[in-house]
C-alpha positions in Angstrom: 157.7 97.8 87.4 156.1 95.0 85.6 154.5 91.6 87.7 154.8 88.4 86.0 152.1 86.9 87.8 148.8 88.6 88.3 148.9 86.9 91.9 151.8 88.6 93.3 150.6 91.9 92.6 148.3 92.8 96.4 151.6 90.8 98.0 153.8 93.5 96.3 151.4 96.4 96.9 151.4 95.7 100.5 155.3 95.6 100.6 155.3 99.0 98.9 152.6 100.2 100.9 155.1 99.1 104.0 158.0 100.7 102.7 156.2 103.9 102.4 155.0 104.2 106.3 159.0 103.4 107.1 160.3 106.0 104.8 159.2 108.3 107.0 161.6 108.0 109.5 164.9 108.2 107.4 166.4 110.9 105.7 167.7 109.9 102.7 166.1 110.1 99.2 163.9 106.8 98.8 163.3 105.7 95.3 160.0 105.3 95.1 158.6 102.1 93.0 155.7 102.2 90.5 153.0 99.8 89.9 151.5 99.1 87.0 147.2 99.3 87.0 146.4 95.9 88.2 142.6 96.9 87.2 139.5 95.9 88.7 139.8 93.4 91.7 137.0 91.3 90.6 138.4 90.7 87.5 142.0 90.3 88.6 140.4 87.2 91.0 138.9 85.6 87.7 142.1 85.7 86.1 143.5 83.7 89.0 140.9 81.1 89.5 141.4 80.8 85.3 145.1 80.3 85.4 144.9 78.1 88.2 143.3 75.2 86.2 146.9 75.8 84.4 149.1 75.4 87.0 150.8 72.8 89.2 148.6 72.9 92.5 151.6 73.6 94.8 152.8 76.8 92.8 150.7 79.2 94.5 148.0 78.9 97.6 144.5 77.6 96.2 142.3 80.5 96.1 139.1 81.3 97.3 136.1 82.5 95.9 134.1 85.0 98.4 131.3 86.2 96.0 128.8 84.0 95.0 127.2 84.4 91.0 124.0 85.7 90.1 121.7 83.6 90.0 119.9 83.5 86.6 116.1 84.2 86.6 115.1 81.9 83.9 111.0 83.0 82.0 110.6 79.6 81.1 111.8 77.9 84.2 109.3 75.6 86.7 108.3 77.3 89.4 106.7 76.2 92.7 103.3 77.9 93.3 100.0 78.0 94.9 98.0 78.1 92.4 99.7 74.7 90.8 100.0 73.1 94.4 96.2 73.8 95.2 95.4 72.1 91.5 97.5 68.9 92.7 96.3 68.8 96.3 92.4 68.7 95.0 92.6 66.1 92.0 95.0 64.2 93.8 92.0 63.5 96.7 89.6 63.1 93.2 92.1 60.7 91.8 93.1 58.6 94.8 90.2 58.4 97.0 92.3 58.7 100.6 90.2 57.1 103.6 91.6 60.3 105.7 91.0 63.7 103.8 91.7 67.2 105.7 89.1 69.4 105.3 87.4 72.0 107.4 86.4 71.8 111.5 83.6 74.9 110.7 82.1 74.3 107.3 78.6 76.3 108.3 81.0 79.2 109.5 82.3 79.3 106.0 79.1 80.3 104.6 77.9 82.3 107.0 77.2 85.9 106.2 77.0 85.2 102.2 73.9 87.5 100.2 72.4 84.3 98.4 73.6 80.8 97.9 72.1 78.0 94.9 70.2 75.7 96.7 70.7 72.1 96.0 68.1 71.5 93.0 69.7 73.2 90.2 72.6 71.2 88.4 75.6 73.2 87.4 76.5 74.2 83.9 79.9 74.8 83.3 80.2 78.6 82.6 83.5 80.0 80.3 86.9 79.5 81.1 87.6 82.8 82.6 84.1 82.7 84.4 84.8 79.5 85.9 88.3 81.0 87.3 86.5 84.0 89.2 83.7 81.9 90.2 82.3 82.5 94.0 82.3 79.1 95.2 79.7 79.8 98.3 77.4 81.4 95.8 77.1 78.7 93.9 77.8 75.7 97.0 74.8 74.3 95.7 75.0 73.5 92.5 78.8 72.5 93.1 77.4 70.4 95.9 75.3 68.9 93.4 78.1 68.2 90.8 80.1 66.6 93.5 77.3 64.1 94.6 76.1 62.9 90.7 79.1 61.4 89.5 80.6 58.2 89.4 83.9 57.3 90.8 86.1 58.9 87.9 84.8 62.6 88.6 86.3 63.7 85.2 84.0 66.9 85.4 84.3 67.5 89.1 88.3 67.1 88.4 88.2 70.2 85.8 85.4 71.9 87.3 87.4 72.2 91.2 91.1 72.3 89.7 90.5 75.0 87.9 88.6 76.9 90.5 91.4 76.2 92.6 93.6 77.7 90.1 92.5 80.5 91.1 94.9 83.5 92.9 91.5 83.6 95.8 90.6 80.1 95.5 88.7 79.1 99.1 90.9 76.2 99.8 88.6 74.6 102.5 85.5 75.0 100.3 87.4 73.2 97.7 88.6 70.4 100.1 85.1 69.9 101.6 83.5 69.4 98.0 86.2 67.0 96.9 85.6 65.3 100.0 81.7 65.2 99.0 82.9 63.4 95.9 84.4 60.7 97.3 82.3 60.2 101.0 79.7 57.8 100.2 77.9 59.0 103.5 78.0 62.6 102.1 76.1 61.3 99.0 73.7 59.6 101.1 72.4 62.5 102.7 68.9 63.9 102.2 69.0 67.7 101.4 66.1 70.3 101.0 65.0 71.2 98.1 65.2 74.8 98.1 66.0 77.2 95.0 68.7 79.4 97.4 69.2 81.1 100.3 69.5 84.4 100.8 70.9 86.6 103.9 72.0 83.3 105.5 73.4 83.5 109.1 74.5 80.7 111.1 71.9 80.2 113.9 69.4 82.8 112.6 65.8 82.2 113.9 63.0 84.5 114.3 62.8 86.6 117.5 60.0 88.1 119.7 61.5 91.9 118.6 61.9 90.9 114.8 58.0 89.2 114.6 57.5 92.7 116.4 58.6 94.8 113.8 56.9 92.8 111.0 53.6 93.0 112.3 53.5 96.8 113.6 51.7 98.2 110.8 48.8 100.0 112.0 46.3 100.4 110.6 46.4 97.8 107.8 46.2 94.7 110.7 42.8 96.2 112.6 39.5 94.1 112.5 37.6 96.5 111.1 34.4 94.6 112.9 36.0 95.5 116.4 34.0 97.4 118.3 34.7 99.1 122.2 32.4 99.4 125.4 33.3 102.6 126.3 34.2 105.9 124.8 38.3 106.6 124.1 40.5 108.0 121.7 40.3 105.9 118.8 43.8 106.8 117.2 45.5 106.4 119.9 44.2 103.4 122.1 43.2 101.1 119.0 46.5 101.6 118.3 48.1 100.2 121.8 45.4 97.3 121.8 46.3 96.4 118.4 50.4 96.2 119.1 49.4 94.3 123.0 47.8 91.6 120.9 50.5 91.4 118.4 52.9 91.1 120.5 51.1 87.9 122.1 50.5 86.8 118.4 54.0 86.8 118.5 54.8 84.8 121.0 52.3 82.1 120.0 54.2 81.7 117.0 57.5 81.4 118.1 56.2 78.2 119.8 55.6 76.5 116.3 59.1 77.1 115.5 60.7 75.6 113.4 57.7 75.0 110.6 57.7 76.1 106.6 54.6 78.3 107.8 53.2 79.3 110.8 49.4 78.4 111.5 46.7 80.3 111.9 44.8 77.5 113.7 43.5 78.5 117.5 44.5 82.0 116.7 42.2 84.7 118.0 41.9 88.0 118.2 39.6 90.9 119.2 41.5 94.1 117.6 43.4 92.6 114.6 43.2 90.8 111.7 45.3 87.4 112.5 45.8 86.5 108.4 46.6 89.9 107.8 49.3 89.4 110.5 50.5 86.1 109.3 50.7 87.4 105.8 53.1 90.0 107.0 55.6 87.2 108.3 55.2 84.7 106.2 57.9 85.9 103.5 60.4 86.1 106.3 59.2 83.6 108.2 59.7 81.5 105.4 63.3 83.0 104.0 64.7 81.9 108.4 63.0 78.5 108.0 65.0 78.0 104.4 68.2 79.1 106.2 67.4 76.7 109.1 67.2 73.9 106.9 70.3 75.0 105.0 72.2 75.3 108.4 71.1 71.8 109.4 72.7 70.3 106.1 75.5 71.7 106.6 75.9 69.9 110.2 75.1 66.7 108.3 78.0 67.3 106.3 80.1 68.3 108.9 79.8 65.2 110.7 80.5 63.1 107.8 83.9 65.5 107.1 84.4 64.9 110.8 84.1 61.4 110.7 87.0 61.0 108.1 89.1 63.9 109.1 92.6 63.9 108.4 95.5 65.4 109.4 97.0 66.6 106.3 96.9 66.3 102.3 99.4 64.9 99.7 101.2 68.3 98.4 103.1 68.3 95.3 106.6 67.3 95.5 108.0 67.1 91.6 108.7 70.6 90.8 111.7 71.5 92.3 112.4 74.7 94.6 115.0 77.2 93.0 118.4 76.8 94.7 121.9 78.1 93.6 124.2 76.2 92.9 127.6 76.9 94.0 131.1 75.7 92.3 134.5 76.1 93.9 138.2 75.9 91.7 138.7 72.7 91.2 141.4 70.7 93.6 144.1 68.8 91.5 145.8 66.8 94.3 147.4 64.1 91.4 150.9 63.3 92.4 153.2 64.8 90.1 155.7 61.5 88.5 159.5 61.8 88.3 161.2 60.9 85.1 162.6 57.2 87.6 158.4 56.4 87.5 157.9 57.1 84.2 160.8 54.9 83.1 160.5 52.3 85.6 157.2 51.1 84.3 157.0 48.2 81.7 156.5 48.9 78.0 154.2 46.9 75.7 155.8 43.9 74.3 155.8 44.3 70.4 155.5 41.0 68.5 157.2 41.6 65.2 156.6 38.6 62.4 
């Protein structure tokens, strides 16, 4: 048996299909109808939606496409990123200079806990491409820091220097945003900052401590007075020892008092059993390295109350490149009144002016 139409063949299968469940309840000999293949279903639905376009709209029902296509995964297409996103939100705050920026709420948290950090008196040289792209931006907050607050009000270098570090797959967004801000906050530039050459093992509200003086300065023998000298007879070793640690530990507490100070002084310092510069030398490196993260903490207030000050609730993001989609197409509807023969000669011809 042979269709003329592809579209009557599942309306004749299921009539066959039909008559096939009925002959089972008659006796007689049924002659039994065969199909020809009407091959693969997916491609017997093109072929209607193609001879559609062919036919007059009211022949046969309008039919209806339930798979979508695959979409195409175009190489070359524009894609919507992070990377590229970060890039526009940081030079667009370079390049437009908002009053409101969004930035960070805990910029000394950010830093906290990093092994070394530049301090704020070297300038930045701008390393290699791929160098610049892996760069550790709390590593080297200082001289970034220091970038930001030297240029004028086109920061072309602080434009390539932060997009491309933003460009970056780890990029530290709010680091990023808190240095563009720097670029632009007049009161950020302002700001007086120590002039240290880094800080290392910086922790936010690290100060020295009665048990960490402690530990620095228990080093018998090398603190005791040699010229001390006892009334009455004792183990040397042994009780030397315990007068020696008694009096450093009320060294120690003098000192605390002169915190916070670059150096601790040695000035109405006495002692029977130890040697007080021996003691202060002991402390002085750490000492020092606390008060260097003090002041670095204290900076980083400053700047957090100027970020505060202009804090805003969100950044420009880019909007030009557009998302992927798919786009979807239906068979087209041809709902064109057919004309009759009466229209088509009822309508006026063209006069023809013969001369």
């Amino acid at each position: 048996m042979t269709i003329q139409h592809d579209q009557y063949q599942p309306v004749i299968e299921k009539i066959i299909a039909k008559a096939e469940r009925l002959s089972k309840f008659t006796s007689h000999n049924i002659h039994r109808l065969e199909l020809e293949p009407g091959g693969a279903a997916c491609l017997r639905e093109r072929n209607y939606i193609r001879r559609h376009r062919f036919e007059r709209p009211d022949a046969f029902p309008r039919p209806t496409i339930d798979c979508r296509d695959t979409m195409c995964d175009s190489r070359d297409k524009i894609e919507r990123n992070n990377a590229t996103c970060n890039v526009f939100e940081i030079i667009n705050i370079l390049h437009t200079s908002p009053s409101r920026i969004c930035t960070t709420t805990d910029l000394a948290q950010l830093l906290d806990g990093i092994p070394y950090i530049t301090g704020y008196i070297e300038k930045f040289q701008t390393p290699p491409l791929s160098d610049l792209l892996g760069l550790d931006i709390g590593t080297e907050w200082g001289r970034l820091v220091n970038l930001c607050r030297d240029y004028n009000n086109q920061h072309l270098e602080a434009m390539f220097t932060l997009g491309t570090i933003a460009f970056a797959d780890n990029a530290n967004m709010s680091l990023l945003r808190s240095m563009a801000a720097i670029c632009i906050l007049k009161d950020a530039k302002d700001l007086k900052l120590p002039l240290h050459t880094g800080y290392s093992g910086f922790q936010l509200n690290d100060k020295p401590t009665q048990e960490s003086l402690g530990t620095l300065m228990d080093r018998y023998p090398e603190i005791f007075n040699d010229g001390a000298s006892f009334d009455r007879a004792y183990n040397f070793v042994t009780e030397s020892e315990d007068l020696c640690r008694d009096e450093c530990h009320a060294l120690a507490k003098k000192l605390l008092q002169q915190w916070p100070c670059p150096k601790p002084s040695n000035s109405n310092q006495t002692a029977t059993h130890i040697d007080v510069n021996k003691v202060l030398g002991m402390v002085q490196e750490e000492w020092l390295r606390l008060f260097k993260n003090f002041e670095f903490a204290q900076t980083l207030l400053d700047f957090q109350k100027v970020l505060n000050q202009y804090q805003g609730r969100s950044n420009p993001m880019i909007s030009e490149i557009p998302s992927p989609r798919l786009l979807q197409y239906s068979a087209p509807i041809r709902d064109v009144e057919i004309p009759t023969i009466s229209d088509l000669l009822s309508k006026k011809r063209p006069l023809h002016h013969f001369g």
